[in-house]
N, C-alpha and C positions, 0 to 999 in steps of 0.2 A: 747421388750418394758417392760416385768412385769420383767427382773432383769435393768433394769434404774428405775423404778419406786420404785423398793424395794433398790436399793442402796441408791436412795435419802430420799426416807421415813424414813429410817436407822438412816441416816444423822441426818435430824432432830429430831427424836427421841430422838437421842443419845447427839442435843445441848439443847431441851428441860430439860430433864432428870440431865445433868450438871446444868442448872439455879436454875432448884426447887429445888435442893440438895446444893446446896451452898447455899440456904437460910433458914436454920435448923431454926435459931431464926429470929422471927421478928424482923425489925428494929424497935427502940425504936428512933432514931432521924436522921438527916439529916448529920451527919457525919458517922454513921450505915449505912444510904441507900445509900448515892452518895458518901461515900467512902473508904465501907467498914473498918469501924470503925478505920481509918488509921493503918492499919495491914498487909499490903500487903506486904510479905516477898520476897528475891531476886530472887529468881525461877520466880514465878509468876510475880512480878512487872517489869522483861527484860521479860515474854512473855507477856504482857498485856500490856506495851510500844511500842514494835516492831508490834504485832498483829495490832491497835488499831490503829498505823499508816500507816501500809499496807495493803492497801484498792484495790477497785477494779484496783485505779490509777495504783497500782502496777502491779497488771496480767494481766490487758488489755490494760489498758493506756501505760503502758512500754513496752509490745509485741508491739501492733500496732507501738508505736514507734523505736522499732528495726527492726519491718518492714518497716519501711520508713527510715528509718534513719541510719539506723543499728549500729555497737558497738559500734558508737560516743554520745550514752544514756548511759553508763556502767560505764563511770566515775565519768559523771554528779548525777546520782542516788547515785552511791554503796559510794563513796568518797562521795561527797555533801552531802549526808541526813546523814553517816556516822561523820563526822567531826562534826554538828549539835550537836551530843552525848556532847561535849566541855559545850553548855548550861544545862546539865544534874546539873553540878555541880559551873556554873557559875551563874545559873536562880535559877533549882529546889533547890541547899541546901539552898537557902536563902528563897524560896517559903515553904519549908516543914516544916525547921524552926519556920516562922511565921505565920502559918495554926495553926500548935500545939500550940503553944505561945495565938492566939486570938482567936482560935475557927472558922478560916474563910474555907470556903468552895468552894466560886467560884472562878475566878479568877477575878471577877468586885469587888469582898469585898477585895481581896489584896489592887487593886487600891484604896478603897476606905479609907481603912486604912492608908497606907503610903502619900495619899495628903489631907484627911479630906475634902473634897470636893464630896457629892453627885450628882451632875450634871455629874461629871465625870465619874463618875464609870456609870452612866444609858448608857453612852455614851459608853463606852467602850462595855458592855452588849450588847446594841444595836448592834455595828458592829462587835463583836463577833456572834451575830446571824444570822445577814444579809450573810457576809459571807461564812459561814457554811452550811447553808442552801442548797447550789448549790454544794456544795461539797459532801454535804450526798445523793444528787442528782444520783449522780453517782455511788451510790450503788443499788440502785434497776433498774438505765439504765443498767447495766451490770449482776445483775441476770437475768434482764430481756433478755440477750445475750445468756444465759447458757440455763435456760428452751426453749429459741425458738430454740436452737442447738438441744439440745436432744428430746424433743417432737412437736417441731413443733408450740408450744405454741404462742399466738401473744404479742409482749414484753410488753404489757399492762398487760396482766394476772400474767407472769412471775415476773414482778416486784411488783403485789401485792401477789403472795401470799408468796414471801422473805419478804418482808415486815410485813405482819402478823406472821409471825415466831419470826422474831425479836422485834415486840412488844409486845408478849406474855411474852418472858419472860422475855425483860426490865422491864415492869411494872412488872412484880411479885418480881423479885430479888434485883432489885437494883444494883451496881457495886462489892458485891460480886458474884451474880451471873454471871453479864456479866465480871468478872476477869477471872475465872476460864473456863468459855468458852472460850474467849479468849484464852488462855492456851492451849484447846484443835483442837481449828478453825487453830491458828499460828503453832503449829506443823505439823496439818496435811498438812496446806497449802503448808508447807517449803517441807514437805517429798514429796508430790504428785509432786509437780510442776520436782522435782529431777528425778522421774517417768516419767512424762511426756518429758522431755528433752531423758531422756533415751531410749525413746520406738521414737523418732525423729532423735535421731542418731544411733540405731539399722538401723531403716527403710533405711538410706542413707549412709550403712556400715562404719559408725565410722563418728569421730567428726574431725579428720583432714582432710578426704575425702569431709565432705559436706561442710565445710569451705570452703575449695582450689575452689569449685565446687562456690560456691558463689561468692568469691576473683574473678572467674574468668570470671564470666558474671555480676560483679559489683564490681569494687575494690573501687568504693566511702566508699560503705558499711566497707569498711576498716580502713577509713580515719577520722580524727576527725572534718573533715566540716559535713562526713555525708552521705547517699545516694542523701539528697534533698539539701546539701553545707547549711545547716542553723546553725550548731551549728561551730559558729565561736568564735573567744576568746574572744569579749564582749560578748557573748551570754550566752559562759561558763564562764565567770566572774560573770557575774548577774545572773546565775544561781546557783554556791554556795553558795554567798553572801545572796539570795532568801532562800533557805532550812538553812541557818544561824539566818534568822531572822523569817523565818516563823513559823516552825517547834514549836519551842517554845508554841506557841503562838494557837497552834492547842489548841479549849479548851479543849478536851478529853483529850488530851497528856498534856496540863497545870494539870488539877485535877491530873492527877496518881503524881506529887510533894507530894502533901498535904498526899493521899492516903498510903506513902510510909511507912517502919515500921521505919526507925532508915533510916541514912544517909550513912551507909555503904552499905544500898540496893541500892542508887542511884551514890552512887562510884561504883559499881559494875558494877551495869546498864552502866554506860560511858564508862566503859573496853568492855563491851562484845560487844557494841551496832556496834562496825565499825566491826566487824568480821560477824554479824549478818547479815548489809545492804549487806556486800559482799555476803553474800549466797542467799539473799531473791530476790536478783537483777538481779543477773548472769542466773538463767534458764528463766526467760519470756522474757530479750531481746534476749539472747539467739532463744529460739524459736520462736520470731518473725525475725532472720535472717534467720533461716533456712527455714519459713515458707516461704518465696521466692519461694524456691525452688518447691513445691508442689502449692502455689495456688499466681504466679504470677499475677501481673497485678491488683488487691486491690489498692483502694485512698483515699484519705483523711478517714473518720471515719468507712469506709469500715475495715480498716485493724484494727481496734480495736477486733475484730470477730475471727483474726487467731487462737489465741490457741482452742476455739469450734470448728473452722473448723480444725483444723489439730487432735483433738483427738475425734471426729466425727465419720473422713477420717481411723483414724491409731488405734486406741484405741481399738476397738471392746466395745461393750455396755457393759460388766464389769468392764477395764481397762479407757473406754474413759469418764466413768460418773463417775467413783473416783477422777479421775485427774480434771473432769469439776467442781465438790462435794470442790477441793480445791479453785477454785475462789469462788465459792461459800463463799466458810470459809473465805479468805480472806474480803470481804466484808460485811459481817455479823458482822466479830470481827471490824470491825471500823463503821461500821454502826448504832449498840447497844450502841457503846461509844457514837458517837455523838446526838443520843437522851438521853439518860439519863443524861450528860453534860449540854446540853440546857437546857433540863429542869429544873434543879438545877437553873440555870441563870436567867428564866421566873418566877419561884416562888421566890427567893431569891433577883434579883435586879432589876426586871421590875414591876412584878405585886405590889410589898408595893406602888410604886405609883398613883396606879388607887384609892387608898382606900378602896379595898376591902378587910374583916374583914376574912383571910383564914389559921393563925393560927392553927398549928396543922392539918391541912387537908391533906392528898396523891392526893387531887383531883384534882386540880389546875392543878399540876406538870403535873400526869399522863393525865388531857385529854391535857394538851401542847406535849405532847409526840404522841398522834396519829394525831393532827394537824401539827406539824412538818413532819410526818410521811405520811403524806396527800401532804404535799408542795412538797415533793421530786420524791414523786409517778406523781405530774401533770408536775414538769419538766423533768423527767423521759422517761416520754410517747411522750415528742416531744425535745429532744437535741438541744441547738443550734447549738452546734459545737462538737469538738472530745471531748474525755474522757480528753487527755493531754491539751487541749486548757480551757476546762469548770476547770479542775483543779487549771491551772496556775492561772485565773482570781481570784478562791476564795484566791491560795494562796498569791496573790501580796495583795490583800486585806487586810488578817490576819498579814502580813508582817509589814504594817505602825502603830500597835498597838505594836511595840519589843522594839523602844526607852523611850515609856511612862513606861513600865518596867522595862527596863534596869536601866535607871536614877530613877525613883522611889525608885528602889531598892539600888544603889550606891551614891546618892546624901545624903547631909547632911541634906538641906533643898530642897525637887522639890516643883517644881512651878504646882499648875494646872495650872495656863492659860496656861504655856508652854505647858503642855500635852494635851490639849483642841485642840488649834490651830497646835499643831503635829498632832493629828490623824485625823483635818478636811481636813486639808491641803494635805496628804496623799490620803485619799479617794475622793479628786477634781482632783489630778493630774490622779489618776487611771481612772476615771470614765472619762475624757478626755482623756484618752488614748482607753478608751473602747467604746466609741461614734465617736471614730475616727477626735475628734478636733486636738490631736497631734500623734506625731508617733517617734517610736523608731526607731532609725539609728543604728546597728552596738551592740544594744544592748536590753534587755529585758526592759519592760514600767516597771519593780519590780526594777531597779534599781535608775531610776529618782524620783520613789514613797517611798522606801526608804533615798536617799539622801534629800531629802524636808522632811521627817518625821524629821528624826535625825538634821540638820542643823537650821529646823526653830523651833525646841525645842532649842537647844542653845541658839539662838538668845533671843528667849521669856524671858528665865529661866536666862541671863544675864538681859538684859533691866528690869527682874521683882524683879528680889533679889540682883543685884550688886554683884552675886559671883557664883563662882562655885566649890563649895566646895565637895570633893570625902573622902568618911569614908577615915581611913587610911588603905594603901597598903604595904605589907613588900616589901623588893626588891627581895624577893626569889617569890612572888606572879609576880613580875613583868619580872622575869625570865624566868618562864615557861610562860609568856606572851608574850613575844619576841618568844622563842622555839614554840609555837602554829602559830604566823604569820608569821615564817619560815617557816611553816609546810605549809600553806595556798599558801607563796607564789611557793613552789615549785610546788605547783596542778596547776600554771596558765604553762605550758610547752608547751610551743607558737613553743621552734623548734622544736615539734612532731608534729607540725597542720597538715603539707602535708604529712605527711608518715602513708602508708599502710602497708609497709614490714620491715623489715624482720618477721618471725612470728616463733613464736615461740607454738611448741601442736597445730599448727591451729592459732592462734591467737597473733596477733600485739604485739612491742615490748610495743609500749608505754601503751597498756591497763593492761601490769602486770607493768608495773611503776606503773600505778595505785595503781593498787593492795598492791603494795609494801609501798605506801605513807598511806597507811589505817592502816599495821600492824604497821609502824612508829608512827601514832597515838595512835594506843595502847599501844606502847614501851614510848614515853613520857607521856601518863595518869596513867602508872602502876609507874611511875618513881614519878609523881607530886605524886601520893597517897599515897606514903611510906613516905613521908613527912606527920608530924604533921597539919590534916587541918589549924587548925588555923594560921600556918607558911604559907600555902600556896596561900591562899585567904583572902579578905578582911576579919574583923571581921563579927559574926554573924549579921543575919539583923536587922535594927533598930526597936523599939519596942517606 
């Protein structure tokens, strides 16, 4: 017990100690505090990208479902959220852009600049908040997993006192602080969890033994339907299509744009980001296959638990509370983003409304930060559903606000109404999907909520301005446009669906296709960037 408790106290000490030191000077204003005075150089801005997006969803939510599901998660994550990186440079250089150009901070004053329309932008804020919310939920559900693993703790406790760690030193730092931890949480995570794989296939003498060993009391788990036959090819169609449009849209992950030093940080970022998902991805489903094998028979939200129960089980209390220390980081480094994001958003585009006179104050912000902080903690303590199920919801959500951007951004003239009635229309199709008035066939409820975003913006943005007018495009832009939905379409590989075998290390032909479609991704973004930007994508964004 007193080296678990001293490894963790460590821990926090040591993320502590990171926030108050990265904040030497006071901020003097609201692009100082929420975003670190746009300075965020390329080291830190891909680990404070990756971190910030790899949340509890990542280590527990993707174990449990490689326990259920097994390696038919590993394409969907590592490729999916990986290809995502594409908006790095298709979103953020025109976001980061025009951050520096206007002085804008959130991403409700983006919208609010490129349509001139205030109703819109509260709107956007708004379901940017709603959202999120359930999402940051699942960060103190799942510390709250770690402390009841290691001390017994009851998940209510657990989840507050991660929570009080991470508001301590949000409110002090601001997001240089939480960059720089970040920084320090995404390394360790990557390393530990590499550890913990490791001391999993020690234990079941090697990684082709416990494979074959799995293969061969479940070859579903092989197969790309699945262990439970659910991830079928519209499911993985509207699943990349989903981390295509969501991802963006995350606000934590929108700010780091503005955030950015210069635009070669965020080229950079796009190169490393599919090499990145590959590694962040591989050891938790990983060890939720393996976890089979030690603690069969886990269901539904049950098996979100495997990695504490397997490093519990195998770890010993120095090794098993380092490795647990890593989800830990994991959810901390996205947890700290998304209040200090919100925040920004509740002083900046919600509260000017109430009329209250709050100019120049930290107060506002900061008590929005332990009231958000509070929300997540009461859905926390009772879950609806699984880590992977509460996720998806917020991300289909966040998903239907990527067309009001997109066109915003590439349009000559956008229409609010069009973006008004896209993002209502979105979040009615969701919320009938989520009250069980309609239902998806053969495919994710993120697909029908995205084709009604983007189709009934069309519609609006023709009927309201009689045009559709896009900046202008070179054709070498339109090139590697084509070269990216090659790239897209080969990840849909429908004749690998029923195959198991042949394997290759332990492992399926088709999950190193995968693999292989990722580093293809990097081989044409290294190629787009050697090109002159301005040759390669639209002109700068409108101003």
């Amino acid at each position: 017990m007193f080296t678990k408790l001293g490894v963790l106290a460590g821990y926090f000490l040591i993320v502590l100690a990171i926030g108050f030191a990265a904040r030497r000077v006071k901020a003097t204003s609201a692009s100082e505090f929420f975003l670190a005075g746009r300075t965020l150089g390329t080291f830190i801005l891909i680990c404070t990208l990756a971190a910030t997006n790899f949340s509890a969803f990542t280590v527990f939510g993707c174990s449990g479902a490689g326990y259920r599901d097994g390696l038919a998660f590993f394409p969907v994550m590592a490729f999916g959220t990986g290809f995502m990186a594409l908006t790095f440079w298709l979103i953020g250089r025109k976001v980061w852009q025009l951050g520096r150009e206007h002085g804008l901070v959130t991403p409700a004053e983006l919208i609010g600049h490129l349509y001139r329309h205030r109703g819109l932008s509260l709107l956007f804020a708004v379901v940017m908040i709603v959202w999120t919310v359930p999402y940051l939920a699942l960060q103190p559900l799942a510390g709250g997993l770690v402390l009841n693993g290691l001390f017994n703790l009851p998940q209510m406790w657990g989840a507050l006192i991660i929570t009080a760690v991470i508001v301590l030193y949000t409110l002090h730092g601001g997001l240089k602080a939480v960059a720089w931890t970040d920084a320090f949480q995404g390394l360790l995570m990557l390393v530990m969890l590499f550890v913990a794989l490791g001391l999993v296939i020690a234990h079941h003498g090697g990684l082709a033994g416990a494979l074959s060993q799995v293969m061969a009391e479940s070859p579903a788990h092989f197969s790309r339907p699945g262990g439970t036959g659910y991830y079928l090819p519209g499911v993985w169609f509207s699943m990349i299509l989903l981390w295509f449009f969501c991802d963006p849209m995350f606000p934590q992950l929108f700010q780091r744009f503005y955030a950015a030093k210069n635009e070669r940080a965020l080229s950079r970022a796009m190169l490393v980001y599919p090499v990145v998902t590959t590694l962040a991805f591989a050891p938790p489903i990983l060890l939720g296959v393996l976890g089979t094998l030690s603690f069969p028979g886990l269901e539904g939200k049950a098996a979100d638990n495997i990695v504490p129960l397997l490093m519990t089980s195998l770890g010993g209390d120095l090794m098993g509370t380092l490795i647990l220390t890593a989800g830990l980081a994991a959810l901390m480094s996205t947890m700290d983003s998304q209040l200090l994001t919100l925040s920004s958003i509740f002083t900046r585009d919600v509260l000017p409304w109430t009329g209250l006179k709050t100019e120049g104050s930290p107060w506002p912000g900061r008590a929005f930060i332990v009231v958000l902080a509070a929300a997540g903690l009461l859905i926390a303590v009772n879950p609806p559903a699984s880590i992977v199920k509460i996720g998806f919801t917020a991300f289909t959500g966040l998903a239907a606000l990527f067309p009001t951007v997109l066109f915003g951004l590439y349009l000559k003239r956008p229409s609010a109404p069009a973006a008004i009635v896209s993002i209502l229309a979105g979040q009615g199709v969701l919320l009938a999907y989520v009250n069980g008035w309609l239902t998806a066939v053969g495919f994710l409820p993120a697909l029908p909520v995205m084709i009604v975003s983007t189709v009934l913006y069309l519609a609006v943005q023709l009927a309201a301005s009689r045009q559709f007018a896009l900046v202008p495009v070179s054709q070498r832009s339109l090139a590697f446009g084509l070269a990216f939905t090659g790239l897209f379409i080969l990840a849909m590989d429908f004749w690998n669906w029923h195959q198991s075998g042949p394997l290759l290390l332990g492992l399926p032909y088709w999950l190193w296709y995968s693999i292989g479609l990722s580093a293809l991704q990097v081989a044409l973004a290294m190629w787009m960037l050697r090109t002159k930007s301005s040759a390669v994508l639209a002109a700068p964004g409108k101003t």
